[in-house]
N, C-alpha and C positions, 0 to 999 in steps of 0.2 A: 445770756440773761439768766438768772436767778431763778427757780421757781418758789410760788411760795404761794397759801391757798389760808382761805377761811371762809366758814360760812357767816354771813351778813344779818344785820338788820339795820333798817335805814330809816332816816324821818325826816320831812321839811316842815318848817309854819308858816303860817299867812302873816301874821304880826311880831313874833319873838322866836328866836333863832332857837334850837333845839337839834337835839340826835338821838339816840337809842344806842342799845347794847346787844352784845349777840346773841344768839338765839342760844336758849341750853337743851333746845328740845333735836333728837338727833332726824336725822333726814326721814322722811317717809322711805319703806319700803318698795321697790318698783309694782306696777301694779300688775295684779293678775291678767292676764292675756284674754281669758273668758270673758273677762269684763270690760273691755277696750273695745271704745266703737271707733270706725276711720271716716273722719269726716272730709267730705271736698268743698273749698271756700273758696267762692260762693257756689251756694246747691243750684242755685240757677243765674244765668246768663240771657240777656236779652242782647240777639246781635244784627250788626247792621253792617253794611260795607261802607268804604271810603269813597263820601261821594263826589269827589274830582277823580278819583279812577274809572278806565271805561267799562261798563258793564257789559258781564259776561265772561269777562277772564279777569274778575275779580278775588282776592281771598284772604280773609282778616286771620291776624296770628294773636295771640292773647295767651297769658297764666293762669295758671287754677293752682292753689298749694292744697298739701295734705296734710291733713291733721289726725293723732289715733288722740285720744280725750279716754278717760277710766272715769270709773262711775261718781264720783267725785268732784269731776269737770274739771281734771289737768289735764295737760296736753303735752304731747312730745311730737317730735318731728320726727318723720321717719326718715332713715339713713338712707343717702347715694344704694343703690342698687337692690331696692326693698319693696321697691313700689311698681307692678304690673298694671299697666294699664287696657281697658279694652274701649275700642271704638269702632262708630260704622267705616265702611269704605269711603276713601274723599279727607281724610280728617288724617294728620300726622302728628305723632306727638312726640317731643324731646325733653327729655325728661325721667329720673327713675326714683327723686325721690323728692323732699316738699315740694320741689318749685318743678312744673312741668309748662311745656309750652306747647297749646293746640295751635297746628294752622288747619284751618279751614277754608274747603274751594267754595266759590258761590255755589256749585252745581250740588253740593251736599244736598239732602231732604233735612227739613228740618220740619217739629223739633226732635232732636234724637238724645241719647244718654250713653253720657262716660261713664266708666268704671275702673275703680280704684281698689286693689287689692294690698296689703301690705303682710311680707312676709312671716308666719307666726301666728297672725291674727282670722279668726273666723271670719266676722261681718267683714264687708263689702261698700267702702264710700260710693258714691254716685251724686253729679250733677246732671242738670237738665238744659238742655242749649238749645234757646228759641230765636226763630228771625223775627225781628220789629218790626209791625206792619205802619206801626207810625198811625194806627188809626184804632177810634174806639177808646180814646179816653186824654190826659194827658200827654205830652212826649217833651224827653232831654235831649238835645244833640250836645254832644263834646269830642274835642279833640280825641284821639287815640294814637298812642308809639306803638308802634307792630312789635311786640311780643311783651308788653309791657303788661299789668292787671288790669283786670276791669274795672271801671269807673262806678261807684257808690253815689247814687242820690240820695241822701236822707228827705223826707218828705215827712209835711204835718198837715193837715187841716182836713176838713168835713166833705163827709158823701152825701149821695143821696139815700144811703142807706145806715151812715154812721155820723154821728156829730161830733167824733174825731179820731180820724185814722193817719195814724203813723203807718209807714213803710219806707223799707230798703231795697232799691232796685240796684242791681248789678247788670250794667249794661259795655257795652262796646259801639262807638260811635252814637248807638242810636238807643233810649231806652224808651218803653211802655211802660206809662203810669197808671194810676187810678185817677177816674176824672176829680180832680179834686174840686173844693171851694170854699169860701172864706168859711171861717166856724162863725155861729154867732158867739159872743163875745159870754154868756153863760154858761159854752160850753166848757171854759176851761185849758183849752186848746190853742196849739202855737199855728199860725198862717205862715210856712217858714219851709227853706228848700237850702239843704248843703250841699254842692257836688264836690266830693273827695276822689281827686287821682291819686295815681300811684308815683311813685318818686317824688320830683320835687316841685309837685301841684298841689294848690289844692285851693275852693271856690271859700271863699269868705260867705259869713250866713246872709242872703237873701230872705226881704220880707217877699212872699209869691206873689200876695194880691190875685189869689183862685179867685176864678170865674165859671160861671156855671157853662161857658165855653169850653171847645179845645184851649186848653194854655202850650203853646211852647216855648220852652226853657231852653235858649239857645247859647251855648258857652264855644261857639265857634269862631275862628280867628276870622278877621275883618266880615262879621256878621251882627246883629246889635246883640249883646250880653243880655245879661239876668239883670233884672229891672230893680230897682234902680243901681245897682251899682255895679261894675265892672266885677267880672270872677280875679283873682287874686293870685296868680300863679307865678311860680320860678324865684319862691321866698326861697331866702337862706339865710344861717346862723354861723358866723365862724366865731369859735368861743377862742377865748383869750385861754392862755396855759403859762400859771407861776409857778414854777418849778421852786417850793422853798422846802425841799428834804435835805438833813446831815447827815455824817457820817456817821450816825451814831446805832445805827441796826449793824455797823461792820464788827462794833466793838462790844455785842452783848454775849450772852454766856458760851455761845456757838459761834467762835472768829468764820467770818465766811473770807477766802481765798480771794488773795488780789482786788480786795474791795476798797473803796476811797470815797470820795464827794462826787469824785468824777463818776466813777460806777454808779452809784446811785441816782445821782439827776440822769442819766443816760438810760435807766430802767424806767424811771419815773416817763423821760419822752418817750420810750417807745411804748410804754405800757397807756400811758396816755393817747398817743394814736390809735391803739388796738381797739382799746376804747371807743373813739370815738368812730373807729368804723363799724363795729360792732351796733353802736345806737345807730348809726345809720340804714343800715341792713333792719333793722327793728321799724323804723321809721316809715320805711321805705315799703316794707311790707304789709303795712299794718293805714297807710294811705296818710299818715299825717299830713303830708302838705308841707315840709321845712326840709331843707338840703341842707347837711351837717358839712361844712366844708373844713379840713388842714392846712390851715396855714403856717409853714415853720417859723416865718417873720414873726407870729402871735405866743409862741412858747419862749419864755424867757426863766433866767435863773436868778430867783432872788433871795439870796443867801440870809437875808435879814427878817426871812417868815423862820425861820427855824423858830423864834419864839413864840409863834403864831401859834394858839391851841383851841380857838375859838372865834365866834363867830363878832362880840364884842370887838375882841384886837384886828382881827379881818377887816371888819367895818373903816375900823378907826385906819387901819391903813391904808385901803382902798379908797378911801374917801380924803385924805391929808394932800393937800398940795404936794409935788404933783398929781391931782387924781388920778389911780390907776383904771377905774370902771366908769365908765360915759354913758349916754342914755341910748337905749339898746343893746348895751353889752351883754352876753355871758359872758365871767370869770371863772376862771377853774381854778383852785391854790391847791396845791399836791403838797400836803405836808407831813412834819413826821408822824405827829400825832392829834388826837382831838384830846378836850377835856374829858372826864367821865360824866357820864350823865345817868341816874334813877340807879346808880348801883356797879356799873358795867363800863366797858372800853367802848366809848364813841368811833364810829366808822366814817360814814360820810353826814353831812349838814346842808341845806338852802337855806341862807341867810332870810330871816325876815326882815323887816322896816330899820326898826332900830336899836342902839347898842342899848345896856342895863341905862343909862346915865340918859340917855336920850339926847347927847351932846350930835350926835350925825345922824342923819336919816338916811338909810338906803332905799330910795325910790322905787315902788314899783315898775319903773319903764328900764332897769336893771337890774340884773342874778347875779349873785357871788355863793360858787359853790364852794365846798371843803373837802375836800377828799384825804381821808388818812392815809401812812405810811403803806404803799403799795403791800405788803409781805401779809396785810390783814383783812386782806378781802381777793376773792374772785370775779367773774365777770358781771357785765351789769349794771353795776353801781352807777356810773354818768347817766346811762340813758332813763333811769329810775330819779335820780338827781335833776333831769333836765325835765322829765315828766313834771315834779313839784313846780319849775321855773313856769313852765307851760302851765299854770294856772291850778292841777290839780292836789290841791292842799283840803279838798272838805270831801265829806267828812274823814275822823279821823286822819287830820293831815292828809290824805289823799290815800290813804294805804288799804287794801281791799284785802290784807289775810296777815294774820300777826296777831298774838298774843294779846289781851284784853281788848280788843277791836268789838263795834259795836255794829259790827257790819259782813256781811257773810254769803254766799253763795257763786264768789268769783274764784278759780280755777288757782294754784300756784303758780301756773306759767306768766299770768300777768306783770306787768311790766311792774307794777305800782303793788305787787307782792313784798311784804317786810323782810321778807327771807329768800335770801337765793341760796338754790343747792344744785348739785349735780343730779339728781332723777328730774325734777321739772324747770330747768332755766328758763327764768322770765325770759321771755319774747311777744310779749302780745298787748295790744292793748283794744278794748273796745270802741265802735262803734262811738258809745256815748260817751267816753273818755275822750277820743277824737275831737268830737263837737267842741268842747270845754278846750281844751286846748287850743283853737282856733278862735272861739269866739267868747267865752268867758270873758268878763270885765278881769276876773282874776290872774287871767295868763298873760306872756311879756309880750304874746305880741297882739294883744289890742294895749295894752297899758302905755308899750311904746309907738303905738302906732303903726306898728307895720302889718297888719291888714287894714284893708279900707274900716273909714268907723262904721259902727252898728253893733258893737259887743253887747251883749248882755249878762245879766246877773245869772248864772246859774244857782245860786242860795247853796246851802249844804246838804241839802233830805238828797240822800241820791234817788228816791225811786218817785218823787214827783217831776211831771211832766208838760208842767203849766211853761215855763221860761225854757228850760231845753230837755233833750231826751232824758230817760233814766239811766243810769250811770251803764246802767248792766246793758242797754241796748243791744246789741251786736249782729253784726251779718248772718252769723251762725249761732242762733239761741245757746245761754247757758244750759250747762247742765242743770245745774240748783238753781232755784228761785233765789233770787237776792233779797234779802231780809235784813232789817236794819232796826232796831234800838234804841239808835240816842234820841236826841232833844234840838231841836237849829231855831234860832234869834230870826233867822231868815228862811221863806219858803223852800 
């Protein structure tokens, strides 16, 4: 394979197709080491055992990742054999660097606290690992895979001390809530409960219907579900791959060695796989809920996009008898090049609705991405792409850091970052990015139906929290307050 690298800027719209140009600003600096704090996700754990196992020679296994974050609020992953960790007796851990795996005996005391050191750095991550008494307020029960993350309740509505409190529980098997209850209807406030697993789960958004009782929120197999509607698990997407690159990168100023059509689409497939394992592993970690599947039946070569430079001609082809994009698809067209767009070379696109002429409509319940000529970008770019597809287009097309953005205090490392570079590679998405992605009216999978219905409007203001959380939400507080600018038609 060929290498070949560039730094990115990327863009989707909700209604007219659009892209961006690269970044001229050069990479940030790595960051001071004094200034690097090492965070553990999630800082607390609420645990419970598996209760068809007999009690007593019980012991739950579960992930914690590590994060070092600069003052700034980027993040980087710490490297294979970086990471020391310390624990009480009882408790084993595998693992040296993000991704570590606790097992824990029942006979452990709890609650007790891990410790995360990463090589270099001063401060000291640490989480807090509590057992669920299952009493004294609300409680989730959900499935759990043995060594898999923890499970995330997102949770809304009013106390008796607050007339409306948000919170994120990180539990295993069994989590501890706040006793919730409905808000009144002045307050402003959602009555609403997401549980997000890890891999390829995740619960569709549930109205609560809080009661000034215990509520339990039961997402256990052959048990009755979250009211009213069943949780929503073991979604998957397998995106279609048009291989429509020429020969024509073989024969620019720099002849590259034994290069053809054939070489090229054969970079193009495997660069494309790399890809899509890559969003997957981001996915996966970050608890979206969709299983990114390879299919090689689904990558085909179609030598008649070479002409394809835009989102107009896409449309128009993808849409002409025979259609090649159905209701649910993702499309992917790997092409040589984009049109230019505000001055600069187009990299990747998420087609909007429809073409200039408004002769085809591409239906919300359907994505067609664009991905430029492999040689002009590095990693990232799909799962950034598939993010747009996933509903998140507001504000600012969905982009949380990039040049005249009106929107500020989320990290580089975010997934939905304009710019990928090699000091902070996007890997991350929030929390409340999550939610949108799942249950937004704007993402493909309420538009196409594959979650159960109840989507809602997320609007564009990312930091109101009336319809769903604020964009910034997250497991692990930002660093910077998120601060935002523009103007939105919608709350």
């Amino acid at each position: 394979m060929v290498a070949r690298a560039a730094v990115l800027v990327l863009a989707a719209c909700s209604l007219d197709a659009c892209s961006c140009t690269d970044s001229q600003a050069p990479p940030p600096p790595p960051p001071d080491p004094s200034t690097v704090a090492v965070l553990v996700v999630p800082s607390r754990v609420s645990v419970s055992f598996d209760p068809a196992a007999a009690t007593g020679s019980r012991d739950v296994s579960f992930t914690l990742q590590v994060m070092t974050r600069d003052a700034d609020g980027n993040a980087l992953e710490p490297d294979a054999g970086s990471v020391t960790w310390t624990v009480p007796a009882g408790v084993i851990v595998v693992g040296d660097g993000t991704i570590a795996t606790l097992k824990v005996a029942e006979t452990v005391p709890m609650p007790f606290t891990v410790l995360a050191k990463v090589n270099g750095i001063a401060t000291v991550g640490s989480a807090k690992i509590e057992r669920s008494t299952g009493t004294g307020g609300d409680v989730v029960f959900g499935e759990h895979a043995s060594g898999s993350l923890a499970a995330v309740l997102l949770t809304s509505g009013a106390t008796s001390t607050s007339p409306c409190e948000e919170s994120a529980t990180a539990f295993v098997w069994r989590g501890d809530l706040p006793n919730l209850r409905t808000a009144a209807a002045s307050a402003g406030c959602r009555d609403d409960a997401m549980l997000l697993w890890s891999g390829a789960s995740a619960a569709q958004l549930h109205p609560a219907g809080w009661t000034v009782n215990t509520d339990r929120l039961n997402a256990m197999t052959g048990t009755a579900p979250f009211v009213p509607a069943p949780a929503a698990k073991r979604l998957t997407l397998t995106p279609k791959f048009f291989i429509g690159v020429s020969d024509w990168l073989c024969h620019q100023a720099v002849e590259i060695p034994d290069c053809d059509l054939a070489h090229e689409q054969q970079w193009a497939r495997e660069t494309a796989v790399e890809e899509l394992q890559l969003a997957q592993t981001i996915f996966e970690r970050n608890r979206v809920g969709v299983e990114l599947v390879y299919d090689p039946t689904l990558v085909v070569d179609k030598t008649e996009l070479a002409s394809v430079h835009n989102c107009d001609a896409a449309i128009q082809w993808a849409l002409s008898p025979p259609a090649q994009v159905a209701h649910g698809d993702v499309a992917v067209l790997w092409l040589d090049d984009l049109d230019a767009v505000g001055g600069g070379p187009a990299r990747a696109v998420t087609c909007g609705r429809a073409t200039s002429d408004g002769a085809l409509v591409l239906g919300d319940d359907r994505k067609l991405i664009l991905i430029s000529s492999p040689d002009q970008w590095i990693t990232s770019v799909l799962v950034h792409e598939l993010g747009h597809a996933l509903g998140l287009t507001e504000p600012g097309y969905g982009h949380t850091d990039g040049v005249g953005l009106q929107i500020s205090g989320f990290g580089r490392h975010n997934v939905m970052a304009e710019t990928d570079n090699l000091v902070f590679p996007r890997m991350h998405f929030t929390l409340g990015q999550v939610y949108r992605m799942n249950a937004d009216t704007r993402s493909l999978l309420q538009a196409a139906g594959l979650r159960p219905a109840g989507g809602v409007d997320c609007g564009c203001n990312p930091l109101a929290t009336k319809s769903c959380p604020a964009l910034g939400r997250d497991i692990a507080p930002l660093e910077r307050t998120v601060t935002w600018t523009g103007t939105c038609s919608t709350p």
